[in-house]
GUMARKE-123296 format. One record per residue (C-alpha): residue number from 1; residue in one letter; z, x, y. Coordinates in pm, 1 decimal, m for minus. Layout:
REM residues N
- pos/code/up/east/north
- NUM/A/Z/X/Y;
...
//
This chain:
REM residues 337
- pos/code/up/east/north
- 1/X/m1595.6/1500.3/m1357.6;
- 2/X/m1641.8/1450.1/m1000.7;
- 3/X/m1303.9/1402.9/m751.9;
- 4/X/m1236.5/1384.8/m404.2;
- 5/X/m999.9/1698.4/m313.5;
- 6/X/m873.1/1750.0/19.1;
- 7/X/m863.7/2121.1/69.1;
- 8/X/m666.4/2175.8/440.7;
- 9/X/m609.8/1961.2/727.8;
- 10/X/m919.6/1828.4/818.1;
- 11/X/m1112.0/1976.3/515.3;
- 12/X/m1207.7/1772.3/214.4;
- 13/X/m1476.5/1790.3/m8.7;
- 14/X/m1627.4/1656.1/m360.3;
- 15/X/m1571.9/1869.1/m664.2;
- 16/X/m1619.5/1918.7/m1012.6;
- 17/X/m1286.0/1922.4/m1175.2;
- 18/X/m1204.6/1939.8/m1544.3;
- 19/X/m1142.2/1563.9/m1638.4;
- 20/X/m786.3/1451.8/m1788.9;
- 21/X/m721.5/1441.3/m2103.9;
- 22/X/m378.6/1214.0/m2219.4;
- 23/X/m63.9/1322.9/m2303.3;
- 24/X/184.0/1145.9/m2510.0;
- 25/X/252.0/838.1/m2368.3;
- 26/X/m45.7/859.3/m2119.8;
- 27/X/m387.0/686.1/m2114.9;
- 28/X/m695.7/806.8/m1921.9;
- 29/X/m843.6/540.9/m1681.4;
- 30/X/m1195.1/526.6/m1554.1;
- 31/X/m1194.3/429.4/m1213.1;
- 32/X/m1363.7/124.6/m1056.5;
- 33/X/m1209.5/102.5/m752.4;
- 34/X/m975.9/297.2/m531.5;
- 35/X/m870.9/224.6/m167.0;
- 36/X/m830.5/438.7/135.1;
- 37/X/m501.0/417.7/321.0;
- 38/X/m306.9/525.0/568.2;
- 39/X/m80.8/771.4/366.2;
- 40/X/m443.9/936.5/277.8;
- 41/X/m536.1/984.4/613.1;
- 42/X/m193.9/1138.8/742.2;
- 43/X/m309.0/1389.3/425.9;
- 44/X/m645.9/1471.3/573.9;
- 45/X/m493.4/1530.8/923.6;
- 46/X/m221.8/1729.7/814.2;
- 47/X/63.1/1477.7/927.8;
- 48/X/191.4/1367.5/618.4;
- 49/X/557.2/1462.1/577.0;
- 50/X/578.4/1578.0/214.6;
- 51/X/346.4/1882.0/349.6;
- 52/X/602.7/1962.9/558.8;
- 53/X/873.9/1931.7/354.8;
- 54/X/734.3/2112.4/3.8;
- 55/X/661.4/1783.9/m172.6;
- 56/X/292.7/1786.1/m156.2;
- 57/X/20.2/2099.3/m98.9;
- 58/X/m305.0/2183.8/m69.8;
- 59/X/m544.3/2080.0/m219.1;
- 60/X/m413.6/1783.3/m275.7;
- 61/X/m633.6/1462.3/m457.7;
- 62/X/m508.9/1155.5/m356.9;
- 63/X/m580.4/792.3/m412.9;
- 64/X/m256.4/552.4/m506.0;
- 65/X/m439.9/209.5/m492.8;
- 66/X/m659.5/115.5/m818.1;
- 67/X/m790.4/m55.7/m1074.5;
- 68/X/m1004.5/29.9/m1387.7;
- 69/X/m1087.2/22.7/m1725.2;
- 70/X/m841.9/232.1/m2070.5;
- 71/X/m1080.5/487.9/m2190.4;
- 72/X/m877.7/716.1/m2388.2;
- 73/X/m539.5/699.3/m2527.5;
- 74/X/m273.4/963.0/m2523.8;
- 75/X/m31.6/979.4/m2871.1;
- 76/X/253.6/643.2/m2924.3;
- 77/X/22.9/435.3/m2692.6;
- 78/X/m73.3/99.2/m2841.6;
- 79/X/m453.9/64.5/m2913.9;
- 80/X/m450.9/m295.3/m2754.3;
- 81/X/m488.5/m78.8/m2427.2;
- 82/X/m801.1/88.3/m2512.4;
- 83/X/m1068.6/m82.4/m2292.0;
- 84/X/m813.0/m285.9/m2088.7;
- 85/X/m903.0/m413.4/m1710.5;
- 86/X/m564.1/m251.7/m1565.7;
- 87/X/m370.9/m87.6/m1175.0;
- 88/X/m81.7/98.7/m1188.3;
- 89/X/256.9/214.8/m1014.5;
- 90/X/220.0/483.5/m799.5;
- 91/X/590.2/579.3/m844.5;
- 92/X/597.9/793.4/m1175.3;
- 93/X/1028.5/869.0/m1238.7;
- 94/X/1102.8/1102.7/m1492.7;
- 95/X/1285.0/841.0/m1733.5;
- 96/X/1607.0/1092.0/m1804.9;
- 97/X/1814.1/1056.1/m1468.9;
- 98/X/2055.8/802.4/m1329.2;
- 99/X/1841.6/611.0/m1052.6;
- 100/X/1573.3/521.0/m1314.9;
- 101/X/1820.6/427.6/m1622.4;
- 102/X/1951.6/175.1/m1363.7;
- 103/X/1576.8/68.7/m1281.5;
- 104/X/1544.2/191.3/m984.4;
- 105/X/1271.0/500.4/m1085.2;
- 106/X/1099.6/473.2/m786.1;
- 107/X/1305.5/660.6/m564.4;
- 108/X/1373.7/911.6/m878.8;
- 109/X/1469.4/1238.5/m660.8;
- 110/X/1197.5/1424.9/m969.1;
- 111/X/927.8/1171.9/m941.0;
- 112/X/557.8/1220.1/m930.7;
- 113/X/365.5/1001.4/m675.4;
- 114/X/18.3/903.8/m824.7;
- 115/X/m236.6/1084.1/m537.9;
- 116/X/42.8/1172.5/m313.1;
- 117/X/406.3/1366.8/m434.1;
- 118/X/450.7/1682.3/m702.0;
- 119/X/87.2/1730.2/m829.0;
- 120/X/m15.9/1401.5/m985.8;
- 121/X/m386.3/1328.7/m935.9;
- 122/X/m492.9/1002.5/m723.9;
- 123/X/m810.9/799.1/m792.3;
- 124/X/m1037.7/896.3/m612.9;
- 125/X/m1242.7/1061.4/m883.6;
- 126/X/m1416.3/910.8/m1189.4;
- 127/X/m1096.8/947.3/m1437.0;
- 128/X/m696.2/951.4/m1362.2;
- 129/X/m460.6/966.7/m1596.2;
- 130/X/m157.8/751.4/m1571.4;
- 131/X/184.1/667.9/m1789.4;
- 132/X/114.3/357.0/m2026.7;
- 133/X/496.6/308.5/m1897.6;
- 134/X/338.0/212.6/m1535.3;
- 135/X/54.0/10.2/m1653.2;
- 136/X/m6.8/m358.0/m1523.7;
- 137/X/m322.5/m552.3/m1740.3;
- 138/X/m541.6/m710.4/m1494.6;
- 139/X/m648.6/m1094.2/m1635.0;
- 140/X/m967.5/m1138.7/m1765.6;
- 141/X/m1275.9/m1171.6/m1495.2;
- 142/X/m1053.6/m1073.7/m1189.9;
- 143/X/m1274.5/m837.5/m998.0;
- 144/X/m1215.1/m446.3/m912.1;
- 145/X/m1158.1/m530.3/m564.8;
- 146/X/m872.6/m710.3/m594.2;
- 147/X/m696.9/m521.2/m903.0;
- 148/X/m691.6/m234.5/m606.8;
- 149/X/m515.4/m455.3/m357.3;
- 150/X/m258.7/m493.7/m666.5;
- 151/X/m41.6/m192.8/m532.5;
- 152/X/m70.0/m260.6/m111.0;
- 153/X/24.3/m611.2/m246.6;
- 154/X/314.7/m502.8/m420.7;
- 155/X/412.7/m356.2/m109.2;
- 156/X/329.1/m609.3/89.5;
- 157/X/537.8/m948.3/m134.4;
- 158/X/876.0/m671.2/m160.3;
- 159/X/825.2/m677.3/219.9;
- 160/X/818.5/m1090.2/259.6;
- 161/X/1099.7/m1084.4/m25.6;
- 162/X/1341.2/m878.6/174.4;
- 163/X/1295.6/m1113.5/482.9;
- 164/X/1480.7/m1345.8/255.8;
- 165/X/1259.3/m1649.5/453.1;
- 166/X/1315.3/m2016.8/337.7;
- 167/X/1007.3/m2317.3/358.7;
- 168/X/964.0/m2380.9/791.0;
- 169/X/1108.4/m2030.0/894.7;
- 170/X/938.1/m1804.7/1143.2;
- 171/X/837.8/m1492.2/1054.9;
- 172/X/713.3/m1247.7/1322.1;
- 173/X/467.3/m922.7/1132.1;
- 174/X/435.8/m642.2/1331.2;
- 175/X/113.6/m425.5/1253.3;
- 176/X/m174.0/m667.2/1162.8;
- 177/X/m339.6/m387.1/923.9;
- 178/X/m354.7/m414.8/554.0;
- 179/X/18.4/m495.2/464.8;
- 180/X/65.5/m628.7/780.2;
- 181/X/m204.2/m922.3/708.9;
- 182/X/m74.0/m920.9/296.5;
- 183/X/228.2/m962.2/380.2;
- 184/X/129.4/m1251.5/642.2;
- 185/X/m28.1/m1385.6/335.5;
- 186/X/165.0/m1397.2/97.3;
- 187/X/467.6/m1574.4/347.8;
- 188/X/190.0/m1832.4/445.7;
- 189/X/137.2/m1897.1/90.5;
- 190/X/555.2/m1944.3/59.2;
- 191/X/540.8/m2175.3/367.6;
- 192/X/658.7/m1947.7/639.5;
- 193/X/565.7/m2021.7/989.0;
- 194/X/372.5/m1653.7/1090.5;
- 195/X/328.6/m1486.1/1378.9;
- 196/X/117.2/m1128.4/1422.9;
- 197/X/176.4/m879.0/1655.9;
- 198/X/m102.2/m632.9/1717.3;
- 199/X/m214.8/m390.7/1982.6;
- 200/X/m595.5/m400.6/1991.3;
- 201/X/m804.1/m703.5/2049.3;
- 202/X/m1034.0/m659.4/1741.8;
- 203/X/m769.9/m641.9/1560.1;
- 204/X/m522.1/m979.6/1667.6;
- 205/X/m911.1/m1126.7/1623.7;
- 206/X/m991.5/m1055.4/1270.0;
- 207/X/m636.8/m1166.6/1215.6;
- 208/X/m716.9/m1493.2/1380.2;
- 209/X/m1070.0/m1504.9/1130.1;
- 210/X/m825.4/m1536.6/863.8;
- 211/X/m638.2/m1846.8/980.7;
- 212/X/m382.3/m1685.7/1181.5;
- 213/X/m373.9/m1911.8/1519.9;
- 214/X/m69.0/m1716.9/1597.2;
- 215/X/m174.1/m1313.3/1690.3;
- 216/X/m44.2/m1170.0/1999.2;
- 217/X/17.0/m851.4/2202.6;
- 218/X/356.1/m754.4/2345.8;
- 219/X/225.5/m896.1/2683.8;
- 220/X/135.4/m1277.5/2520.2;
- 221/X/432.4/m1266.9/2301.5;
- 222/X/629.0/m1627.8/2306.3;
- 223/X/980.8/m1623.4/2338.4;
- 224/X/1065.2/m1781.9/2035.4;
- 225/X/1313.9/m1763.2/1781.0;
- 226/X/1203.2/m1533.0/1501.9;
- 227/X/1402.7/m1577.7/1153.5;
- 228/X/1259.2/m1215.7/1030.7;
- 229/X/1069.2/m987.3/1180.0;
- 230/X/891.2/m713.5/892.2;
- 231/X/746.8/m412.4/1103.5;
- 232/X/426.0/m274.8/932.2;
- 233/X/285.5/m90.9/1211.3;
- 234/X/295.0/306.3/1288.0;
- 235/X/422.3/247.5/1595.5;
- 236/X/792.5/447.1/1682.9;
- 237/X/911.7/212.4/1909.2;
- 238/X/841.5/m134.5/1741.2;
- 239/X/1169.6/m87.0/1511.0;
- 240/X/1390.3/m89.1/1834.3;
- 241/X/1186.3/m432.4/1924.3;
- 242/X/1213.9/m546.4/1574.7;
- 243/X/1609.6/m533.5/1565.7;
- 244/X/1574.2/m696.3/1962.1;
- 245/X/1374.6/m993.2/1872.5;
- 246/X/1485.9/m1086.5/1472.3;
- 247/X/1742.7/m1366.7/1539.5;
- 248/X/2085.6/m1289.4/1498.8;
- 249/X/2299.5/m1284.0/1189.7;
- 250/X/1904.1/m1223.1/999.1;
- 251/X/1662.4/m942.0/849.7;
- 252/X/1444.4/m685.5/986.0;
- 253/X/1192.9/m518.9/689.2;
- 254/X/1058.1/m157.8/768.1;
- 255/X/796.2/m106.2/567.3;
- 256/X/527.1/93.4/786.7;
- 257/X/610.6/453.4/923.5;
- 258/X/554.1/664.7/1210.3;
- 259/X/446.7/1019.1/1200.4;
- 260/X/742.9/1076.7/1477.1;
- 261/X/1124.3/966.7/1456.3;
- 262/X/1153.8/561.4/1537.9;
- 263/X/1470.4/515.1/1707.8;
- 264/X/1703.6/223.5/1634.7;
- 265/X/2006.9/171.2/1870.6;
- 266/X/2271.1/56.1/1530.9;
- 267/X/2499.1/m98.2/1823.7;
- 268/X/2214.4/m348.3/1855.0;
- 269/X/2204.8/m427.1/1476.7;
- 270/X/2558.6/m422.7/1447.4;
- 271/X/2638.2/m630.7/1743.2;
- 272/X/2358.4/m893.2/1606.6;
- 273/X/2517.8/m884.8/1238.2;
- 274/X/2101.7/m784.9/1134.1;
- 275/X/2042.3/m705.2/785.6;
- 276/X/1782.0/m451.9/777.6;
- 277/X/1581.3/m393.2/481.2;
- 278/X/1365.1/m85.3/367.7;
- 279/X/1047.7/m85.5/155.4;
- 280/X/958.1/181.0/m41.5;
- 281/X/641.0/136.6/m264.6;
- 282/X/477.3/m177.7/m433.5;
- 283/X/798.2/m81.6/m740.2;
- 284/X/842.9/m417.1/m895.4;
- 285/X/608.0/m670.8/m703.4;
- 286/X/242.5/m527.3/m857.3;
- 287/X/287.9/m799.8/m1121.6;
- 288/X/360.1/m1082.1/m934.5;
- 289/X/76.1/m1032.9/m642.5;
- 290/X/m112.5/m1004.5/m970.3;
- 291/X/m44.3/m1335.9/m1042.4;
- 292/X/m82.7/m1454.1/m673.0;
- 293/X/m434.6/m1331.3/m688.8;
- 294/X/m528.4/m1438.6/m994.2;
- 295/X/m365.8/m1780.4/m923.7;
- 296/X/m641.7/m1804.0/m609.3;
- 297/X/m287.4/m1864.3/m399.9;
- 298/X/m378.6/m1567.0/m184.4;
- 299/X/m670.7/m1380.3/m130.7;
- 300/X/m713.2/m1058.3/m28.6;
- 301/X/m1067.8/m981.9/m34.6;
- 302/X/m1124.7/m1052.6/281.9;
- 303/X/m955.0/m742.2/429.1;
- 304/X/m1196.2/m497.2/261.8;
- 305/X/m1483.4/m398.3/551.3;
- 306/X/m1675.8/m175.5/285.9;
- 307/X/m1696.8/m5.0/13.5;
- 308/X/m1816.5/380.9/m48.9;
- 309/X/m1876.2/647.7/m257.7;
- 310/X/m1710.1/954.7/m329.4;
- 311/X/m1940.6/1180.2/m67.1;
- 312/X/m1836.7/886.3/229.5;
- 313/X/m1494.9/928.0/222.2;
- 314/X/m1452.8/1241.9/432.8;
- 315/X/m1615.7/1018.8/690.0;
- 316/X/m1349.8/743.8/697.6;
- 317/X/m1041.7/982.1/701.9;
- 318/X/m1212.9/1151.2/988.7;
- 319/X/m1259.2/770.3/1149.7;
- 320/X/m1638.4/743.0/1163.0;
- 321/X/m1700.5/377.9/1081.4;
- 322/X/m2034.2/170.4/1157.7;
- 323/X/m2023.7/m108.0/1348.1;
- 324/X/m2181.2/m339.7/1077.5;
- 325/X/m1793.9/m292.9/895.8;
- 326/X/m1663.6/m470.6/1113.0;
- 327/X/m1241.9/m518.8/1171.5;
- 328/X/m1133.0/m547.9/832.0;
- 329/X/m879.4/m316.1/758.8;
- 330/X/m934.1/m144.1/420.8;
- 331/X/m1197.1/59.7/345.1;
- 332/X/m1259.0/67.7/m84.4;
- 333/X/m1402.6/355.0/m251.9;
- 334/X/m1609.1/323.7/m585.8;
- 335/X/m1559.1/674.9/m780.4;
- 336/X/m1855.5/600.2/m985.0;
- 337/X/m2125.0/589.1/m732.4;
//
């Protein structure tokens, strides 16, 4: 089958690899849909920390975010799944150890990362195989596109959950990019008052397309009161303006990462009583930004400027992108074309 491998920083290539067949307890998933994110690109340019720290190597074939169809089925899986719409956890624990008997497997110190951590192959290629353990059916007539916003989305709700908001509270998102503008979504949809900070003017204006009034820069900032502040960006010193801005005695969510060391002074969270939350992974909201999507509540489709083939993708991590895309911020990949 065909796959997308990157091969070295700033080398990548489409190959023919020997396609999966599944283990016990597995099922092999033809791929509809895949997205490109940012993760993926830090692996193309070499900045991704888990090559630096023995977690990941080269070649490396990555993809996390998904949807497709059950083709084959691995021993003790359920036939019910064969031909199945489903997405999937990227977080694979190994099901023996402490952290994911007490269901928390995502941050299982042996786990296998689906495209990304220990070896396990990503979706961009024609077939992945995946755990039925991390399986999540897709309803009946909801589209490829948005069963691969499943897993940012997951992300994205865990984010707007740990900002612990009630109905009429301001929320200030940092990073208007694909989690960023999810997760301004989804705390829309809750009844949050939002409020986007972005850098670029494209950007804070694609926002605005979507029915955020409230985008600013740093410079056109108001000086309001913000009851949680979740920082999506890449950016190292937003954190240190997160913890300044959230009011006092409320919750900062880190959820986006810089490829350098963010500094946070802890006299400033301390002094402010801040809760401050971290996000790792979409591990236990896929199912309900499922149900958001299929519910019509929130729609994601918008965010998705295009969507390629397998030979494109080099292209988009290396940042080429036509005009006629536009600002939306994810860029989809169809592995059968």
């Amino acid at each position: 089958m065909r796959a997308f491998v990157i091969t070295g920083r700033g080398e990548a290539a489409v190959r023919d690899v020997a396609p999966p067949e599944p283990r016990p307890g597995e099922v092999v998933v033809e791929v509809e849909r895949a997205g490109v994110c940012g993760t993926d690109v830090e692996f193309y340019t070499g900045h991704m920390s888990y090559l630096h720290t023995g977690q990941a190597a080269y070649p490396v074939r990555i993809g996390h975010e998904w949807s497709g169809v059950v083709r084959a089925l691995g021993d003790g899986v359920e036939s019910s799944w064969l031909g199945r719409r489903v997405t999937g956890e990227t977080m694979l624990g190994c099901g023996r150890c402490e952290r994911c008997a007490s269901g928390r497997r995502h941050v299982c110190a042996d786990r296998y990362e689906v495209g990304i951590r220990n070896g396990w192959p990503g979706a961009l290629a024609e077939r992945l195989p995946v755990p039925v353990t991390a399986l999540h059916p897709l309803p009946g007539g909801m589209d490829p596109a948005l069963g691969a916003l499943a897993e940012p989305g997951g992300n994205a709700l865990r984010a707007v959950r740990g900002a612990a908001l009630s109905r009429g509270e301001r929320l200030l998102v940092m990073g208007p990019g694909t989690i960023g503008l999810l997760a301004a979504q989804i705390a829309e949809a809750q009844g949050a008052e939002v409020h986007l900070l972005g850098l670029t003017g494209p950007s804070l204006d694609f926002a605005r397309s979507l029915g955020f009034a409230n985008a600013w820069t740093r410079e056109t900032l108001p000086g309001l009161r913000y009851d949680a502040v979740i920082d999506a960006s890449n950016a190292p010193a937003l954190p240190a303006l997160a913890v300044k801005l959230v009011e006092p005695g409320r919750r900062v969510v880190f959820i986006g990462l810089s490829s350098e060391p963010s500094l946070v002074d802890s006299r400033a969270v301390a002094l402010k009583d801040v809760t401050v939350v971290g996000v790792l992974s979409a591990f236990g909201g896929m199912a309900e930004a499922i149900g958001l999507y299929a519910s019509g509540v929130v729609d994601p489709r918008p965010l998705v400027a295009a969507t390629v083939t397998l030979r494109e993708v080099g292209g988009v991590l290396a940042g080429r992108r036509p005009p006629e895309w536009g600002h939306a911020p994810k860029i989809h990949v169809d592995p059968r074309r």
